[in-house]
C-alpha positions in Angstrom: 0.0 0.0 0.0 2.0 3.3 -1.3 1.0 6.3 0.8 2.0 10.0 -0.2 4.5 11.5 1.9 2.0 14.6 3.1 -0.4 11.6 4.4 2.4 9.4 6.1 3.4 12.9 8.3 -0.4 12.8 9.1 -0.5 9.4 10.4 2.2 9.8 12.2 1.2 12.8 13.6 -1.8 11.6 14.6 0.2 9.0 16.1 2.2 10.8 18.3 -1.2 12.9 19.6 -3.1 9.7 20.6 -0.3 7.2 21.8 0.3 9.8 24.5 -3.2 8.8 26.0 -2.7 5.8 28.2 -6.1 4.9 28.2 -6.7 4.4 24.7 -4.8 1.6 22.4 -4.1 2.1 18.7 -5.3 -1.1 16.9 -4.9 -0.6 13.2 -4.2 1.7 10.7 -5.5 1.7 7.3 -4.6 4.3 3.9 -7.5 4.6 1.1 -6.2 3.1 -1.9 -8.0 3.6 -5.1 -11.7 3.6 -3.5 -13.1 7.3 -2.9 -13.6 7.5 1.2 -11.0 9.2 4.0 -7.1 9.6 3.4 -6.8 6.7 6.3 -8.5 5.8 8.9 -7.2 4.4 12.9 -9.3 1.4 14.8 -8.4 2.2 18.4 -10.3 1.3 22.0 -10.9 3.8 24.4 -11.4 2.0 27.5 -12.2 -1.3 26.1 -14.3 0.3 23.6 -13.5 0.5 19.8 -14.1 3.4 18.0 -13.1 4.4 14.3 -11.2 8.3 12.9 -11.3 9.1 9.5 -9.0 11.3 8.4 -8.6 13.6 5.5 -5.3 15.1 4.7 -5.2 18.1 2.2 -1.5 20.2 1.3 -3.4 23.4 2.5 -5.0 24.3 5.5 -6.7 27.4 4.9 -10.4 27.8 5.8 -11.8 26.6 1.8 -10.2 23.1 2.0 -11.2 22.4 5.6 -14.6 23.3 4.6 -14.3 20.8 1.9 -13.3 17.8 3.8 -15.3 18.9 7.0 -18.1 18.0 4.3 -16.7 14.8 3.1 -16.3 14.1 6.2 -19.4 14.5 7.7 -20.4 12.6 4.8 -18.8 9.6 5.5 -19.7 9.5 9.2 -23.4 9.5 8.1 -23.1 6.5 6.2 -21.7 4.6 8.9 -17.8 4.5 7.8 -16.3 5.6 11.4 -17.0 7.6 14.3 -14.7 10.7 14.3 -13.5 12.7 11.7 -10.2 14.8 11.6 -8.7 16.8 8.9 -5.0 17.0 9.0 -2.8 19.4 6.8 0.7 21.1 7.0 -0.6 24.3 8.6 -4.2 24.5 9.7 -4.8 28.4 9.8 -7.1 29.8 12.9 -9.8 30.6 10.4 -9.4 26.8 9.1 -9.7 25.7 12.6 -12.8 27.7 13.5 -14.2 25.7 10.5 -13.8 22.3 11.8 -14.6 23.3 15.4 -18.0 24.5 13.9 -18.7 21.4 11.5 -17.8 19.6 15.3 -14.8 17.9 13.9 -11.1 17.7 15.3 -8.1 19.5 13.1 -4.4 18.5 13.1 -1.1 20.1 11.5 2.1 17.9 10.9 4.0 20.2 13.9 1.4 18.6 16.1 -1.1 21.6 16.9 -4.4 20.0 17.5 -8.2 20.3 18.5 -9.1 16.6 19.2 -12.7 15.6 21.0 -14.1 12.0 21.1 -15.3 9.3 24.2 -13.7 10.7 26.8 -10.5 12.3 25.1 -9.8 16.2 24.8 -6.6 17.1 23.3 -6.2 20.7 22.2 -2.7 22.0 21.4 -1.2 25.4 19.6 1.2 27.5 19.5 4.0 25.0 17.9 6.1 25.9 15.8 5.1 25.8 12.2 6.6 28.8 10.5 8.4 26.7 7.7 5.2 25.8 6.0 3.3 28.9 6.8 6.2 31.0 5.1 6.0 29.1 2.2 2.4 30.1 1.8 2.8 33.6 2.7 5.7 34.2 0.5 3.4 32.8 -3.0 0.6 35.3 -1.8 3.1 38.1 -1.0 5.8 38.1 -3.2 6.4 41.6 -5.5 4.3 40.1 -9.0 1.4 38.9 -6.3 1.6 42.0 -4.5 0.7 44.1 -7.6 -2.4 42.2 -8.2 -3.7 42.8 -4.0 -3.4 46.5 -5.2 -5.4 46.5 -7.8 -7.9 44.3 -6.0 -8.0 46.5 -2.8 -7.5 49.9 -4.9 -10.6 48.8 -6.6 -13.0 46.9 -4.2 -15.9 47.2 -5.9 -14.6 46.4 -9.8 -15.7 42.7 -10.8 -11.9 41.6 -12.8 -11.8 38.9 -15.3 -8.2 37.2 -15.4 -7.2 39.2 -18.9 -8.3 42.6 -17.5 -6.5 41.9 -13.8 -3.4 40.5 -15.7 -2.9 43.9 -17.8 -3.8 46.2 -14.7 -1.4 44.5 -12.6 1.2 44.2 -15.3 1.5 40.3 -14.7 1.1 36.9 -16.3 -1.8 35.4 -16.3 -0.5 32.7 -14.6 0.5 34.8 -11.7 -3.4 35.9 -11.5 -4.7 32.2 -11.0 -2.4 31.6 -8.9 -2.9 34.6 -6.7 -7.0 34.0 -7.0 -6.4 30.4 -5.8 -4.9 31.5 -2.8 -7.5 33.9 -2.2 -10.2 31.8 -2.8 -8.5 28.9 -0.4 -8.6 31.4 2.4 -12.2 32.5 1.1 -11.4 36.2 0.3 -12.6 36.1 -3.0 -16.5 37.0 -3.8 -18.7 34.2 -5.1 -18.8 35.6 -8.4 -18.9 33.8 -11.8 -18.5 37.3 -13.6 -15.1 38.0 -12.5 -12.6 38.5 -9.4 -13.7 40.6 -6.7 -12.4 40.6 -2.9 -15.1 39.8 -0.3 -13.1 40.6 3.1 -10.9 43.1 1.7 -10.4 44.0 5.4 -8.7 40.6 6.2 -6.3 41.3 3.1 -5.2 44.3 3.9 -4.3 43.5 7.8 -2.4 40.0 6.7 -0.4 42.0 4.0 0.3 44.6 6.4 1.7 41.7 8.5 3.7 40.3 6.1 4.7 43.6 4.7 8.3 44.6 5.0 9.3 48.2 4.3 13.0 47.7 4.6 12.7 45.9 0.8 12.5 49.5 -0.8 16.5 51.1 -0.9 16.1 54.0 1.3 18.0 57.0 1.1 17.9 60.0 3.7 18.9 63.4 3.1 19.4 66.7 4.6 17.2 70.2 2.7 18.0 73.3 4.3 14.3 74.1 3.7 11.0 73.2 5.1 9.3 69.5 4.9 6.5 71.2 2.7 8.3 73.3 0.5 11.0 69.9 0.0 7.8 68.1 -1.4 7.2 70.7 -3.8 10.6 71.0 -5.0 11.1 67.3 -5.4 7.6 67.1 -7.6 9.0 70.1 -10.1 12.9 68.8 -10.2 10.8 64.9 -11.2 8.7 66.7 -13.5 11.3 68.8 -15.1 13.5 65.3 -15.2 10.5 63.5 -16.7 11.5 61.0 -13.7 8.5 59.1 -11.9 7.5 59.8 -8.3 4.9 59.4 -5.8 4.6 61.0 -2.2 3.6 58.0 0.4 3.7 58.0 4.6 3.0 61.2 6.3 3.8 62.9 3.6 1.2 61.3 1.5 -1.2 60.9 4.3 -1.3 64.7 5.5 -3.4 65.5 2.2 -5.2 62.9 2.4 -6.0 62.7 6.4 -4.1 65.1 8.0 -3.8 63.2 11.7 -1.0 64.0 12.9 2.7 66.7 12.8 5.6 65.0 11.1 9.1 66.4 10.2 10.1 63.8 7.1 9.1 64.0 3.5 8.7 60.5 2.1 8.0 59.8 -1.6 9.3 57.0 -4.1 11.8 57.4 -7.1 12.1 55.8 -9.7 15.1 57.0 -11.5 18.9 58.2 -10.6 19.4 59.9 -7.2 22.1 61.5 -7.7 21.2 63.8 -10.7 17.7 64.5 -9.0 19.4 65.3 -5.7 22.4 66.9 -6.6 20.1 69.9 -8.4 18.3 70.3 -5.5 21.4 70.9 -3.2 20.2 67.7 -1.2 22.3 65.9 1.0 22.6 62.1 1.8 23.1 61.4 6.4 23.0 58.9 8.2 20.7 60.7 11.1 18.8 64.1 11.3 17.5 63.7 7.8 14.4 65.7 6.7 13.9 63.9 3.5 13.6 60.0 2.5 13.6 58.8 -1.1 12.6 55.4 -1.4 13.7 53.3 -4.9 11.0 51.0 -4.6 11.4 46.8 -4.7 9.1 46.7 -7.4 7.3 49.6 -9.6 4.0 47.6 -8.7 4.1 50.9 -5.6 3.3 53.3 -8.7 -0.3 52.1 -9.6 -2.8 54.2 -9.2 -0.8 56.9 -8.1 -3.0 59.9 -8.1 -2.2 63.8 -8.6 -2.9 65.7 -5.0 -2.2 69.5 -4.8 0.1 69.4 -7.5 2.1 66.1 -6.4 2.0 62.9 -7.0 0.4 60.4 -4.2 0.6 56.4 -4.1 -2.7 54.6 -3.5 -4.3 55.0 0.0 -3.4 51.3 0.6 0.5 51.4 -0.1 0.5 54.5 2.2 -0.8 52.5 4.8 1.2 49.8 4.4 4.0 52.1 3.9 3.0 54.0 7.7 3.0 50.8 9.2 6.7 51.2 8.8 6.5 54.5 11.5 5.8 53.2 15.0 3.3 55.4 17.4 2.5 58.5 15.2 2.9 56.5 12.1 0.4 53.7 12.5 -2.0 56.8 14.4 -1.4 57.8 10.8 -2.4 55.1 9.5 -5.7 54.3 10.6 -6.7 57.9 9.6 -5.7 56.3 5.9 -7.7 53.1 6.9 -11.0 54.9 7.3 -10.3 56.8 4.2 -9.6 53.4 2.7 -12.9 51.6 4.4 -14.7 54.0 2.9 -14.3 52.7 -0.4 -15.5 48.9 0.7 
């Protein structure tokens, strides 16, 4: 009987949970072959009395596939094939495990985090470490090409995409798009929609990406002006105009014309072009500490879309400024959820 690698980490998962009861007895275990019915399945007792687990074992754990095999199993209990279902996977996110708690079945990752209930056992474990596979998943969904496509989605919230259209406003393949909508749709962010791709907790995608964000990808560049944060901003916008050289405000700099919340003493915007020509005519210079200015040459150009003319200047979307503030401890992130409500308001 060949069992797939994914499974045989389940079993023995599973394994380790249940041998640690000493009043229940692992009897047999069994892997589906060819037949349609649970991954495998474990005959133990529990005190003296035997009782059968199906198990179903997906490679994702987020909150679509558990829904999936809560159902099968379900299913499969009705008709009699066993007595307790569990669905196992590398990483079983919170939202996945609210899922089986609610169908009223137990959940199990391959680092051994569990929610098992049957007879007279109650195993519930968390918090082990699991980040290898979690990573994995995160990076897919938030890698630079991906990225550009949650901008467009979240920039337009209420725009139904089909793949073509998405592929050409995000300046991706549209291989990247399925495989960014598959994600989605595993976690259930995606909008039951046969007309096109639209977000349906655009809430939840913006707080994981501005989790996963990381600021520190864009080179960043301080410098010194002998002149006000204000009139810095406008200089910079005429010396990239007359340069023909693409920039957008972002942070607090961005964020005062759109929400003015709080004071700040830095002018933030992205550059894409040379530094030193755009600098060096603006009598600009590059420290290490007391800087007024910050020109960020962005990891990927994906930070540009949408950028918007504001009072003359160029601004980044609402949702890279906010990503971009939660960069700024204290005043920054205060800053930042005067952007969020600006952003909510487009949901």
């Amino acid at each position: 009987m060949k069992i797939e690698t994914g499974e045989t980490a389940a079993i023995q998962a599973l394994r380790d949970c249940l041998e640690e009861i000493p009043f229940l007895h692992l009897m047999n275990v069994s892997a589906a072959e060819n037949a349609p019915g649970p991954d495998f399945r474990m005959d133990v007792r529990v005190q003296n009395r035997p009782l059968t687990i199906l198990a179903e074992y997906k490679t994702s754990g987020q909150p679509r596939l558990a829904r999936e095999a809560a159902f099968q199993i379900k299913d499969w209990l009705a008709k009699g094939l066993g007595a307790y279902g569990v669905f196992t996977a590398p990483y079983i996110s919170p939202q996945a495990a609210a899922v089986c708690k609610g169908a009223g079945i137990g959940y199990l990752d391959l680092a051994g985090n569990c929610h098992l209930t049957f007879e007279t056992v109650y195993i519930h474990r968390e918090g082990k470490p699991n980040s290898r596979v979690q990573r994995r998943e995160l990076r897919s969904l938030y890698s630079s090409k991906a990225e550009r496509i949650l901008r467009v989605l979240l920039s337009r919230p209420q725009q139904s995409w089909k793949t073509e259209a998405l592929a050409e406003a995000a300046q991706v393949s549209f291989g990247q798009v399925s495989n960014v909508k598959k994600l989605l749709a595993d976690r259930e962010w995606l909008a039951p929609n046969g007309g096109g791709i639209r977000l349906n907790n655009p809430g939840a995608v913006l707080d994981e990406w501005a989790e996963q964000y990381r600021f520190r990808r864009n080179q960043v560049v301080d410098y010194y002006a002998l002149i006000e944060v204000a009139e810095c901003e406008v200089q910079l916008a005429e010396a990239c105009q007359r340069q023909g050289m693409r920039y957008a405000l972002t942070a607090f700099s961005a964020a005062a014309r759109l929400a003015p919340a709080v004071r700040y003493q830095r002018a933030v915007a992205y550059v894409d072009g040379d530094p030193d020509s755009l600098t060096d005519s603006l009598g600009w210079k590059p420290v290490t500490s007391g800087a007024n200015v910050s020109l960020l040459f962005p990891y990927d150009e994906g930070v540009f879309f949408d950028s918007r003319e504001m009072d003359g200047t160029q601004l980044v979307t609402p949702v890279q400024i906010y990503l971009d503030l939660q960069n700024y401890r204290s005043r920054g992130q205060e800053a930042a959820q005067a952007i969020r409500k600006v952003i909510e308001q487009t949901w």
